[in-house]
Structures are given as C-alpha cells and as structure tokens.
mmCIF file of the N, C-alpha and C atoms, coordinates in Angstrom:
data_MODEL
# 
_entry.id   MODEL 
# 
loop_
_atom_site.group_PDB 
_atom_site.id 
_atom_site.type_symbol 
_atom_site.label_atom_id 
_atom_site.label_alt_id 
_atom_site.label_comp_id 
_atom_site.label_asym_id 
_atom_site.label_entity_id 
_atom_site.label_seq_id 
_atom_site.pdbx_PDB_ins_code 
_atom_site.Cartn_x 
_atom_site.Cartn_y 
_atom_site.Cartn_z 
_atom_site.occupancy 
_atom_site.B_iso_or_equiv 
_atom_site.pdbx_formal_charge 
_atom_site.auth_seq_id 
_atom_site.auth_comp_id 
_atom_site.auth_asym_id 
_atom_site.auth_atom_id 
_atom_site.pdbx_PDB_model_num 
ATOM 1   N N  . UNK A 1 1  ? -82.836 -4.509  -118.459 1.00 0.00 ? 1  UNK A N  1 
ATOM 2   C CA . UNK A 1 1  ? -83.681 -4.716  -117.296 1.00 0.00 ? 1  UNK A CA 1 
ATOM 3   C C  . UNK A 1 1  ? -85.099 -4.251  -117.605 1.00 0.00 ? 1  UNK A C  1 
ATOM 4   N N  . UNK A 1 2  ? -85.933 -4.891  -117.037 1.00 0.00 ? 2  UNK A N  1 
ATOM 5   C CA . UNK A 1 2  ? -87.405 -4.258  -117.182 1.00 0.00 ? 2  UNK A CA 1 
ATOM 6   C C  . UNK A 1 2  ? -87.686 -3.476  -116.107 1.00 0.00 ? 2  UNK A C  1 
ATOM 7   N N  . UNK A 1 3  ? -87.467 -3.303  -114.778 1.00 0.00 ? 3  UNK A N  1 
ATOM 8   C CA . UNK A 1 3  ? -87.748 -2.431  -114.093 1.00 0.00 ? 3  UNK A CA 1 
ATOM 9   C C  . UNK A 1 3  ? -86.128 -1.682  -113.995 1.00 0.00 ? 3  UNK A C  1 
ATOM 10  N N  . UNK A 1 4  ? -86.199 -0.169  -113.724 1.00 0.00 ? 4  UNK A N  1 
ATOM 11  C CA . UNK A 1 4  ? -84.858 0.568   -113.419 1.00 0.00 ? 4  UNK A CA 1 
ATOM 12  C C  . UNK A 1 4  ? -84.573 0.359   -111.834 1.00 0.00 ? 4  UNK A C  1 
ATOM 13  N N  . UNK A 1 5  ? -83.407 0.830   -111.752 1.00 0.00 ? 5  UNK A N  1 
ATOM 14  C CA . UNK A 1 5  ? -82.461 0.423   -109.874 1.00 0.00 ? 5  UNK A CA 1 
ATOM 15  C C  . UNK A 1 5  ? -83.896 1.058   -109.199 1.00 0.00 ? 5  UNK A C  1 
ATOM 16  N N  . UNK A 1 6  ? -84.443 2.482   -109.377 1.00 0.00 ? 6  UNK A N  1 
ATOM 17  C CA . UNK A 1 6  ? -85.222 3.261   -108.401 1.00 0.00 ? 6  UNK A CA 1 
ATOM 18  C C  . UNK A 1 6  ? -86.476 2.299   -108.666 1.00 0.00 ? 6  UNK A C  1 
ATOM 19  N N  . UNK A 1 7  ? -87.039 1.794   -108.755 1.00 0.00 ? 7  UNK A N  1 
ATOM 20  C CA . UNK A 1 7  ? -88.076 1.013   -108.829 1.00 0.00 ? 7  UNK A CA 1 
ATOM 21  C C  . UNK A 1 7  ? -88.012 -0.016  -108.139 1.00 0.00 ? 7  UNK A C  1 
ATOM 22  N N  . UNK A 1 8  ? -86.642 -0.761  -108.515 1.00 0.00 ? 8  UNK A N  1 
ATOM 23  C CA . UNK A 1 8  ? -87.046 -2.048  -107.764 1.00 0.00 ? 8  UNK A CA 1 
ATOM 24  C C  . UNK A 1 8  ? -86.700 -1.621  -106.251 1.00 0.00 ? 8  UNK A C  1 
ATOM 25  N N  . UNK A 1 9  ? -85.645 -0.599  -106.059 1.00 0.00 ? 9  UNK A N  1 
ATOM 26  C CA . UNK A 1 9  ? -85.665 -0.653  -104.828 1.00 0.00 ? 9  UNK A CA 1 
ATOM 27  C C  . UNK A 1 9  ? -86.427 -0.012  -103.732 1.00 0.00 ? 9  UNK A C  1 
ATOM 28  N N  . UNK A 1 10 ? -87.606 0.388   -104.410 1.00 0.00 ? 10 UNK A N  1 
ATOM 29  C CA . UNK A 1 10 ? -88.876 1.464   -104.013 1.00 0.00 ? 10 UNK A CA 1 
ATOM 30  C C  . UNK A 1 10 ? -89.840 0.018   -103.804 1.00 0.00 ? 10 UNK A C  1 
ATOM 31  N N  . UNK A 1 11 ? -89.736 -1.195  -104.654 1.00 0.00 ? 11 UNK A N  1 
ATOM 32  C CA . UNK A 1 11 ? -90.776 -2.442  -104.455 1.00 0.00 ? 11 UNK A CA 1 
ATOM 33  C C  . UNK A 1 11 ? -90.200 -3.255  -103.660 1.00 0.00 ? 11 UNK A C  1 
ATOM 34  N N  . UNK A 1 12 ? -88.913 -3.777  -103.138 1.00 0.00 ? 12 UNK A N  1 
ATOM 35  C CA . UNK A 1 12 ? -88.304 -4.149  -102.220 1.00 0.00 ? 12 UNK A CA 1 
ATOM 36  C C  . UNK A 1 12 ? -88.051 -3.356  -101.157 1.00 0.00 ? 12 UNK A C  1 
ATOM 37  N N  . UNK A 1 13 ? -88.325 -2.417  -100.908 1.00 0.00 ? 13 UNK A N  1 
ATOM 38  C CA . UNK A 1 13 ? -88.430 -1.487  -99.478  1.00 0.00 ? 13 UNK A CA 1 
ATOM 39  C C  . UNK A 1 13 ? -90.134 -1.621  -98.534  1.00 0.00 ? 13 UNK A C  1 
ATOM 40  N N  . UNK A 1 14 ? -90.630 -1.991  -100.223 1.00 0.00 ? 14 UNK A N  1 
ATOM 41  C CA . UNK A 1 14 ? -92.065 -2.033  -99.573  1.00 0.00 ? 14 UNK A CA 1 
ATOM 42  C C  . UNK A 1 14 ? -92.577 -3.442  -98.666  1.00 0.00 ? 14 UNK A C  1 
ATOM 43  N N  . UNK A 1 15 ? -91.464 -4.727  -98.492  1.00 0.00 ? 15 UNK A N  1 
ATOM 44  C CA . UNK A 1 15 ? -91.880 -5.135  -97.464  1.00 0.00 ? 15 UNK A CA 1 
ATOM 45  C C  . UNK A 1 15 ? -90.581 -6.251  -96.619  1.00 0.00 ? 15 UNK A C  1 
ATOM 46  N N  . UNK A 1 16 ? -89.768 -5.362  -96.954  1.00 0.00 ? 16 UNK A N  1 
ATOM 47  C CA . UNK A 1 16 ? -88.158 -5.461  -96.336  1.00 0.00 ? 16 UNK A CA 1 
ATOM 48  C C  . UNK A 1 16 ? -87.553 -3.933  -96.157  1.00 0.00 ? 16 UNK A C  1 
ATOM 49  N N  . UNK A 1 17 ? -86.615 -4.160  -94.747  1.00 0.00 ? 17 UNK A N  1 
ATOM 50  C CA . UNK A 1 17 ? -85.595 -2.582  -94.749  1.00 0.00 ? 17 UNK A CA 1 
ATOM 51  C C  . UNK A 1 17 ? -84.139 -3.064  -95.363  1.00 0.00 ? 17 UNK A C  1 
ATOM 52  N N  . UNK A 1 18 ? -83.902 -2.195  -96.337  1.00 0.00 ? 18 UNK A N  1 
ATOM 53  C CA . UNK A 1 18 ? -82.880 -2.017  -97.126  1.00 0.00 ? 18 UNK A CA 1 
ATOM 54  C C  . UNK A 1 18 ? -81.950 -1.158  -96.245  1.00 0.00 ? 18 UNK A C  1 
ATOM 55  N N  . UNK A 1 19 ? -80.737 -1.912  -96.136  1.00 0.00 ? 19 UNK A N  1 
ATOM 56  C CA . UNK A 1 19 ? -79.340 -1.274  -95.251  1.00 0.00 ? 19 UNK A CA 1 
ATOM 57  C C  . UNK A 1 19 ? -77.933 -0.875  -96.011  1.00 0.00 ? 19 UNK A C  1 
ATOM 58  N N  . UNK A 1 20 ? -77.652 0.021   -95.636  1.00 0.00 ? 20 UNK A N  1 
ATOM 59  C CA . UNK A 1 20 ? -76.726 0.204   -96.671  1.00 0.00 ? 20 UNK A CA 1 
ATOM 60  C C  . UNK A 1 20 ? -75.574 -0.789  -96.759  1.00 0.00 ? 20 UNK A C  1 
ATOM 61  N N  . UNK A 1 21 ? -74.934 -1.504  -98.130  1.00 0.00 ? 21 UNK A N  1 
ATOM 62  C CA . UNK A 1 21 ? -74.849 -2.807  -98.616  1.00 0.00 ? 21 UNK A CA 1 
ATOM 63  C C  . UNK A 1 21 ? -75.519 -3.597  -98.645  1.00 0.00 ? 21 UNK A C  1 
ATOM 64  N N  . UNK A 1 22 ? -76.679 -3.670  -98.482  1.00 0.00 ? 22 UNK A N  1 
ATOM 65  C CA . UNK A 1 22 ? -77.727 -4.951  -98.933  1.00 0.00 ? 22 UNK A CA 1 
ATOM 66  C C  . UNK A 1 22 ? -77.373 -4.888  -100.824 1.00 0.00 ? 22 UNK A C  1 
ATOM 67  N N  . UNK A 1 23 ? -77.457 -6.200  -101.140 1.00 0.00 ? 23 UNK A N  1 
ATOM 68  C CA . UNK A 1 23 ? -77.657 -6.278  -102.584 1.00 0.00 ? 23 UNK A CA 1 
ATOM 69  C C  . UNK A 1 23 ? -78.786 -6.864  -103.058 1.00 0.00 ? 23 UNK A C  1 
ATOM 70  N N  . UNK A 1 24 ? -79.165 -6.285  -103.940 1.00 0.00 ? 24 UNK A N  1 
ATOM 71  C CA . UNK A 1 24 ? -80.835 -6.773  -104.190 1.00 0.00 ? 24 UNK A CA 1 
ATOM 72  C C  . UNK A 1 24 ? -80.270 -7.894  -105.942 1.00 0.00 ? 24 UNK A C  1 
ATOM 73  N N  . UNK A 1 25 ? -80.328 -9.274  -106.177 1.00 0.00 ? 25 UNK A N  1 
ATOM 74  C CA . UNK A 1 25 ? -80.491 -9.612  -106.966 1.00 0.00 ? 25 UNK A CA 1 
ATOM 75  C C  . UNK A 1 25 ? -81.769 -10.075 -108.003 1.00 0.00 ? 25 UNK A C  1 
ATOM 76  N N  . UNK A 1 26 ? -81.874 -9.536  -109.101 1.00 0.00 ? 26 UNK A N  1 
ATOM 77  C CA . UNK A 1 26 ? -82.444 -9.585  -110.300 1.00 0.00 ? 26 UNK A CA 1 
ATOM 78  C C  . UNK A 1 26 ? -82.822 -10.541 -110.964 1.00 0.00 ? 26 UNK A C  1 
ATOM 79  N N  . UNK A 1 27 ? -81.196 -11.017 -111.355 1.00 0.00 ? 27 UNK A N  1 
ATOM 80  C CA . UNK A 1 27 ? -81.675 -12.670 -112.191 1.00 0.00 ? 27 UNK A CA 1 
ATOM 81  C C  . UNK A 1 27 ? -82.240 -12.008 -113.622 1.00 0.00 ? 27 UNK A C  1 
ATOM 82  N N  . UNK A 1 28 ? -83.094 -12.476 -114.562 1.00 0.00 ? 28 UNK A N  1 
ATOM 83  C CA . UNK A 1 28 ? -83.293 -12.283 -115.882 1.00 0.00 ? 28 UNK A CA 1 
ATOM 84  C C  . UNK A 1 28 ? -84.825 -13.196 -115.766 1.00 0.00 ? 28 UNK A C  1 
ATOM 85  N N  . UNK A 1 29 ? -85.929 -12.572 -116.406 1.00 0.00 ? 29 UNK A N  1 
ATOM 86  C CA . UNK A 1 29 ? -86.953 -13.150 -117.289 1.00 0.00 ? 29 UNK A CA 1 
ATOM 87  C C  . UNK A 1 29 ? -86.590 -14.583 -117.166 1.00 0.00 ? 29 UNK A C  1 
ATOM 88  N N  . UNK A 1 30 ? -88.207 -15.146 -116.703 1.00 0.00 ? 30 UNK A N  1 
ATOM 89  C CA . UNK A 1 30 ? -87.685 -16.818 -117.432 1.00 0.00 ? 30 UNK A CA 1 
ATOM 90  C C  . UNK A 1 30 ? -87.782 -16.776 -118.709 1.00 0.00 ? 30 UNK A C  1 
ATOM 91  N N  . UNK A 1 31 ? -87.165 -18.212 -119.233 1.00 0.00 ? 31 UNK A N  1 
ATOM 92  C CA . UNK A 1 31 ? -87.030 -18.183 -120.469 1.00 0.00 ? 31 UNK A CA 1 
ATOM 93  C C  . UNK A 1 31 ? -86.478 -17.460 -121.345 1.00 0.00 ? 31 UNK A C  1 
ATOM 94  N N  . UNK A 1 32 ? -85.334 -16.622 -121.021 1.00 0.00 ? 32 UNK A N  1 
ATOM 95  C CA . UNK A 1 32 ? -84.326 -15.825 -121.667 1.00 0.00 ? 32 UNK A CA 1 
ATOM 96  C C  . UNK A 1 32 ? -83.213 -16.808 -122.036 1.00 0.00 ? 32 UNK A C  1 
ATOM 97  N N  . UNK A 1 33 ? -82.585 -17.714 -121.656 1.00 0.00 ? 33 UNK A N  1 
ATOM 98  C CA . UNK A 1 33 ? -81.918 -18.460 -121.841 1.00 0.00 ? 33 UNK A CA 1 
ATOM 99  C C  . UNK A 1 33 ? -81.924 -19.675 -123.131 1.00 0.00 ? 33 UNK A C  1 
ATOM 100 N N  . UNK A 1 34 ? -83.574 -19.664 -123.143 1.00 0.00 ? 34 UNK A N  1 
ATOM 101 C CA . UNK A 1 34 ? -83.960 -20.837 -124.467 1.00 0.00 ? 34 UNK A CA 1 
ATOM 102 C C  . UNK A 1 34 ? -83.860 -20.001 -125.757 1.00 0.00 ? 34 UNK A C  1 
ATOM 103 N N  . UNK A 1 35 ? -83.829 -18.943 -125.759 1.00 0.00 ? 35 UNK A N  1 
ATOM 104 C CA . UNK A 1 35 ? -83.967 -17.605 -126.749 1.00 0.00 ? 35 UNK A CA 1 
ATOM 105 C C  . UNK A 1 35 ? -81.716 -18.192 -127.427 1.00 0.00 ? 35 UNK A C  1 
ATOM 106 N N  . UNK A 1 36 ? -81.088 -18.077 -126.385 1.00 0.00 ? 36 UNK A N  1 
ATOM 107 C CA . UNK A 1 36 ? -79.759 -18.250 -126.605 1.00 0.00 ? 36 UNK A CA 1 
ATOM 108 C C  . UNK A 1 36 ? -79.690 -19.416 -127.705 1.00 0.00 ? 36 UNK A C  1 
ATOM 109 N N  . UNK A 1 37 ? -78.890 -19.201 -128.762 1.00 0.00 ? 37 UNK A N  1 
ATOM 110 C CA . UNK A 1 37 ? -78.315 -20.283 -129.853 1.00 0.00 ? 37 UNK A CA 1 
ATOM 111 C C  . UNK A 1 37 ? -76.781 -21.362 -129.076 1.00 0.00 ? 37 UNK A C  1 
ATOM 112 N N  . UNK A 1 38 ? -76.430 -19.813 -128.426 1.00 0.00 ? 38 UNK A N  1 
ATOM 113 C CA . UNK A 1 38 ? -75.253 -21.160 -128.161 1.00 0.00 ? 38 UNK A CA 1 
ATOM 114 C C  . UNK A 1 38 ? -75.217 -21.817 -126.241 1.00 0.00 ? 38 UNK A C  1 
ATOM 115 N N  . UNK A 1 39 ? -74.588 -21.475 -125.980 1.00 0.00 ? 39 UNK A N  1 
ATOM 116 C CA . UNK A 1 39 ? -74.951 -22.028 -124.635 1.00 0.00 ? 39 UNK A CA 1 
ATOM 117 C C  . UNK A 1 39 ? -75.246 -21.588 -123.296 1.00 0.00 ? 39 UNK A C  1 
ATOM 118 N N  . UNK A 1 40 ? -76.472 -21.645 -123.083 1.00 0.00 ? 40 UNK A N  1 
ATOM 119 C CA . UNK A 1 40 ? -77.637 -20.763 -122.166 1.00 0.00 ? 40 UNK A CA 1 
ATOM 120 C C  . UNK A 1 40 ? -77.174 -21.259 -120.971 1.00 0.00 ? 40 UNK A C  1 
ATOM 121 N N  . UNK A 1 41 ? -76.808 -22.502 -120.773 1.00 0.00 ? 41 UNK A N  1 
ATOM 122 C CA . UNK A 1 41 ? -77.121 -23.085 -119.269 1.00 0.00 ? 41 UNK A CA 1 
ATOM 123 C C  . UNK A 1 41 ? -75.465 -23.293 -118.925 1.00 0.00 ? 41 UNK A C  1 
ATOM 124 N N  . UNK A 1 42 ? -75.205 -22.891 -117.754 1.00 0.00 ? 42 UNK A N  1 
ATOM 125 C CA . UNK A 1 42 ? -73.870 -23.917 -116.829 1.00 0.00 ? 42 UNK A CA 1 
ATOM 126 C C  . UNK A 1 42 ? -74.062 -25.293 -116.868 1.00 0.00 ? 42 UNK A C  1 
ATOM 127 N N  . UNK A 1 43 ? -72.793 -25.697 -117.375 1.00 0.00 ? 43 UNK A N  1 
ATOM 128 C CA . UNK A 1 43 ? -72.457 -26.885 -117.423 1.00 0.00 ? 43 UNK A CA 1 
ATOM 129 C C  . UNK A 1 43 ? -71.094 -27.051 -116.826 1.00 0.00 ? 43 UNK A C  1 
ATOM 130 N N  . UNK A 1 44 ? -71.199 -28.983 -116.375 1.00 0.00 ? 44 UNK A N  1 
ATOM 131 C CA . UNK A 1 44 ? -69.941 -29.476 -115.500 1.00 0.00 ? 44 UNK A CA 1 
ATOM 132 C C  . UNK A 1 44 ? -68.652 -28.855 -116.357 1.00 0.00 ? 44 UNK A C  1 
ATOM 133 N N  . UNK A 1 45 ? -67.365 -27.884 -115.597 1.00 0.00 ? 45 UNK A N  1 
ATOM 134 C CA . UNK A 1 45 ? -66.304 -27.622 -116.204 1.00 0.00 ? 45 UNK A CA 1 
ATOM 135 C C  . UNK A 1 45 ? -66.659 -26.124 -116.157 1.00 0.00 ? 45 UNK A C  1 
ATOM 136 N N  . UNK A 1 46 ? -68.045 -25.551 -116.689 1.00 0.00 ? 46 UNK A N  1 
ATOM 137 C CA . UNK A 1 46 ? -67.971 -23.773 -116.630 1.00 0.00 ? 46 UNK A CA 1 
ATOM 138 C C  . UNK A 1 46 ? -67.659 -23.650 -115.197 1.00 0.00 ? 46 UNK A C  1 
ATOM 139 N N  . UNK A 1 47 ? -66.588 -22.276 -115.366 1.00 0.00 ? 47 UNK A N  1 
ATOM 140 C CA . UNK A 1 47 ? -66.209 -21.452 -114.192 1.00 0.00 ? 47 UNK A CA 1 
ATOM 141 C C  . UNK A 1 47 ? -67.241 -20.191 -114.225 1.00 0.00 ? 47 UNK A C  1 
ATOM 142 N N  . UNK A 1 48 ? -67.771 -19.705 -113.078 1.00 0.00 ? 48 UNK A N  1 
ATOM 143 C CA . UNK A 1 48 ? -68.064 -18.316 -112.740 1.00 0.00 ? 48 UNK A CA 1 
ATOM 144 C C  . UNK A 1 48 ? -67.329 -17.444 -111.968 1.00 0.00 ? 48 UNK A C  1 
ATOM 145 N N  . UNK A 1 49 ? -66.865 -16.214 -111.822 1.00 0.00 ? 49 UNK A N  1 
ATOM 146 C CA . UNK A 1 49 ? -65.989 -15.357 -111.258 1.00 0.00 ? 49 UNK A CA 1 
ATOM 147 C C  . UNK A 1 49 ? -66.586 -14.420 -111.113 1.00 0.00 ? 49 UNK A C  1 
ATOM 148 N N  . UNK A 1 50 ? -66.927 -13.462 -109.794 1.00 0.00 ? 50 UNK A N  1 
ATOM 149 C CA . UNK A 1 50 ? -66.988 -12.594 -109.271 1.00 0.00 ? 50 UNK A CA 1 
ATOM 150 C C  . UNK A 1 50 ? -66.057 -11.821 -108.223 1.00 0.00 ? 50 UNK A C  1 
ATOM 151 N N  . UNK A 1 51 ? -66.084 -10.371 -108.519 1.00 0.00 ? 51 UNK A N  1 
ATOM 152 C CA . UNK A 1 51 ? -65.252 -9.591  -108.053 1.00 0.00 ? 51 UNK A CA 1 
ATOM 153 C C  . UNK A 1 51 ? -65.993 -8.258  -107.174 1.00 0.00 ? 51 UNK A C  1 
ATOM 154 N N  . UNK A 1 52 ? -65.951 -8.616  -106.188 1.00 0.00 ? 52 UNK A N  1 
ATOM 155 C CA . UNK A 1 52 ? -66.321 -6.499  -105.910 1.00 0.00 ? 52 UNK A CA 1 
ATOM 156 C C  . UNK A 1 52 ? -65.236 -5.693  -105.281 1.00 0.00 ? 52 UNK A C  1 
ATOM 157 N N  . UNK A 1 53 ? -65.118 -4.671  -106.156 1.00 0.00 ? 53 UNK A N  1 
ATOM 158 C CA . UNK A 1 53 ? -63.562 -3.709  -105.244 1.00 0.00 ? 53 UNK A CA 1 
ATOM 159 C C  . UNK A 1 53 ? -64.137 -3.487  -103.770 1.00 0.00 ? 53 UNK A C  1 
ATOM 160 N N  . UNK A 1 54 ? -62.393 -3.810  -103.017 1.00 0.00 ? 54 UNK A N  1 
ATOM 161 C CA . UNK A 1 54 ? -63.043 -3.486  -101.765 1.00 0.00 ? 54 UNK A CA 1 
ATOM 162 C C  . UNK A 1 54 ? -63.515 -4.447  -101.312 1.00 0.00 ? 54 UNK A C  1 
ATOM 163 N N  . UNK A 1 55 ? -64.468 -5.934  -101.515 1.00 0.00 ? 55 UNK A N  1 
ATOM 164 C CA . UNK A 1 55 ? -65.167 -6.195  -100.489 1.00 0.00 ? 55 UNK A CA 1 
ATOM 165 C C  . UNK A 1 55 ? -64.547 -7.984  -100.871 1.00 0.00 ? 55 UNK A C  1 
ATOM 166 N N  . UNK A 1 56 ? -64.643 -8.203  -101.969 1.00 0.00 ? 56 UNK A N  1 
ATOM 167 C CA . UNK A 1 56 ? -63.944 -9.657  -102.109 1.00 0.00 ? 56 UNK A CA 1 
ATOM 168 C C  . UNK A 1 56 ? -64.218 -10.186 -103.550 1.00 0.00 ? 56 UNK A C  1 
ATOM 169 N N  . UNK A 1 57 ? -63.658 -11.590 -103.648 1.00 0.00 ? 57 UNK A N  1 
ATOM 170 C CA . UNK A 1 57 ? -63.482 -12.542 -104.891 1.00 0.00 ? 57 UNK A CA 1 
ATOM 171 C C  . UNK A 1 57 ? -63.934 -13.561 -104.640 1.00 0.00 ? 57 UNK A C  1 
ATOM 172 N N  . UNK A 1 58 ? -65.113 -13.848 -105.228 1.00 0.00 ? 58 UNK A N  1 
ATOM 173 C CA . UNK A 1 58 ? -65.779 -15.830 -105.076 1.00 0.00 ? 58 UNK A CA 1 
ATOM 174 C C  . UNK A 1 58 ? -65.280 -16.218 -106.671 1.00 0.00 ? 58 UNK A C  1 
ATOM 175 N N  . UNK A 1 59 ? -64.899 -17.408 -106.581 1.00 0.00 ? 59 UNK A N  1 
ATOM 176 C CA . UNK A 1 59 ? -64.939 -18.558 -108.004 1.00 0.00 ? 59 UNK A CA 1 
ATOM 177 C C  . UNK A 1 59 ? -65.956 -19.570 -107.611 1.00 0.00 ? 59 UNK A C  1 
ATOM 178 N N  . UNK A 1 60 ? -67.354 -20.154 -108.533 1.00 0.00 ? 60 UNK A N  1 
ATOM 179 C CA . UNK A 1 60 ? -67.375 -21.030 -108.929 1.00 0.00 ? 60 UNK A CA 1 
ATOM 180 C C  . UNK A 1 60 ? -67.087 -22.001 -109.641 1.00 0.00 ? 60 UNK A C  1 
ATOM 181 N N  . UNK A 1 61 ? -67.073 -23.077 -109.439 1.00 0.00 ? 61 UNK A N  1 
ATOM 182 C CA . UNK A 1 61 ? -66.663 -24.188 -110.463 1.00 0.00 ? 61 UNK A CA 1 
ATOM 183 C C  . UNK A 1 61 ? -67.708 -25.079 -110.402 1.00 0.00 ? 61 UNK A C  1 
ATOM 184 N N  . UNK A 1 62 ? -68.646 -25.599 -111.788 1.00 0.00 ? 62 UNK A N  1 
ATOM 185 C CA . UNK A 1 62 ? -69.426 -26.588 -111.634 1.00 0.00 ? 62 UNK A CA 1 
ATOM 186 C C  . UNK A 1 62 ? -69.109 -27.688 -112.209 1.00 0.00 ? 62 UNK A C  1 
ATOM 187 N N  . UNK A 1 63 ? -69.638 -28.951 -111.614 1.00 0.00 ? 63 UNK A N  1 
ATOM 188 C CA . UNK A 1 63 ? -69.639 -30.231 -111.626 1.00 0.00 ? 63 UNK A CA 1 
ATOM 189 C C  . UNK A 1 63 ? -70.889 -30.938 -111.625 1.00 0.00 ? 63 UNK A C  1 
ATOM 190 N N  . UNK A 1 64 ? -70.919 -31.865 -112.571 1.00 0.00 ? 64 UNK A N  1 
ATOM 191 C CA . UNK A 1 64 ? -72.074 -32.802 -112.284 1.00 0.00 ? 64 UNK A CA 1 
ATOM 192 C C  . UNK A 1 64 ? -72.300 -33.445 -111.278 1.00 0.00 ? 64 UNK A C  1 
ATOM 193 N N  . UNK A 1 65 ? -73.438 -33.843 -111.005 1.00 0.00 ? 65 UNK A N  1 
ATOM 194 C CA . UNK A 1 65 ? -73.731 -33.783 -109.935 1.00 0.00 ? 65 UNK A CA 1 
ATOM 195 C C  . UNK A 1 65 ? -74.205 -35.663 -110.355 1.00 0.00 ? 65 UNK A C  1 
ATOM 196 N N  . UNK A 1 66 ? -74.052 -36.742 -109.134 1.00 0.00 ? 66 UNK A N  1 
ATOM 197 C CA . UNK A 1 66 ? -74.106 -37.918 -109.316 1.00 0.00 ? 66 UNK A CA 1 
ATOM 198 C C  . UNK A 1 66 ? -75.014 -38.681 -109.690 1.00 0.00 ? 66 UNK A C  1 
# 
C-alpha cells in the first residue's frame, strides 16, 4: 500500500463520517496490472470469492458481456 490504514482513514474522515463497519476500499495504483506477465485482468469464466467471519460470503462469476 502507499498510504498506511491510519492515514487513509484520517483522509476519508476529512470529508465523510466513518461508522463503525464502514469499509473503506483501496483498489491498487493504475497501471499495476500492465506491470503483470501473466494475467492482470478478469476474464469470462474467472471466479472471485469473498468471505468475512461473521458477516457473510459473495461469489462472483464473470461473463462476457454481448
């Protein structure tokens, strides 16, 4: 990460109120992905899976789109 947790959430307080469980997403630098040799981007067929204890389970599944 380029900024640490206490930072960003000291620059996102500064013009939003942060509640306890808010999640603040990050994401990555553009252009971190073209840097990758093998495969940077989601494509039709990749799955994504997320988990948080306690609160729940999403699956993505992507597909091309028409």
């Amino acid at each position: 990460m380029i900024f640490d947790v206490a930072h960003l959430i000291w620059y996102v307080s500064q013009f939003m109120v942060l509640n306890p469980g808010d999640v603040i997403n990050t994401g990555t630098p553009a252009g971190v992905a073209l840097g990758s040799q093998d495969r940077p981007y989601l494509r039709a067929g990749d799955v994504v899976e997320l988990e948080i204890d306690h609160l729940g389970r999403q699956r993505q599944n992507f597909r091309a789109t028409p």
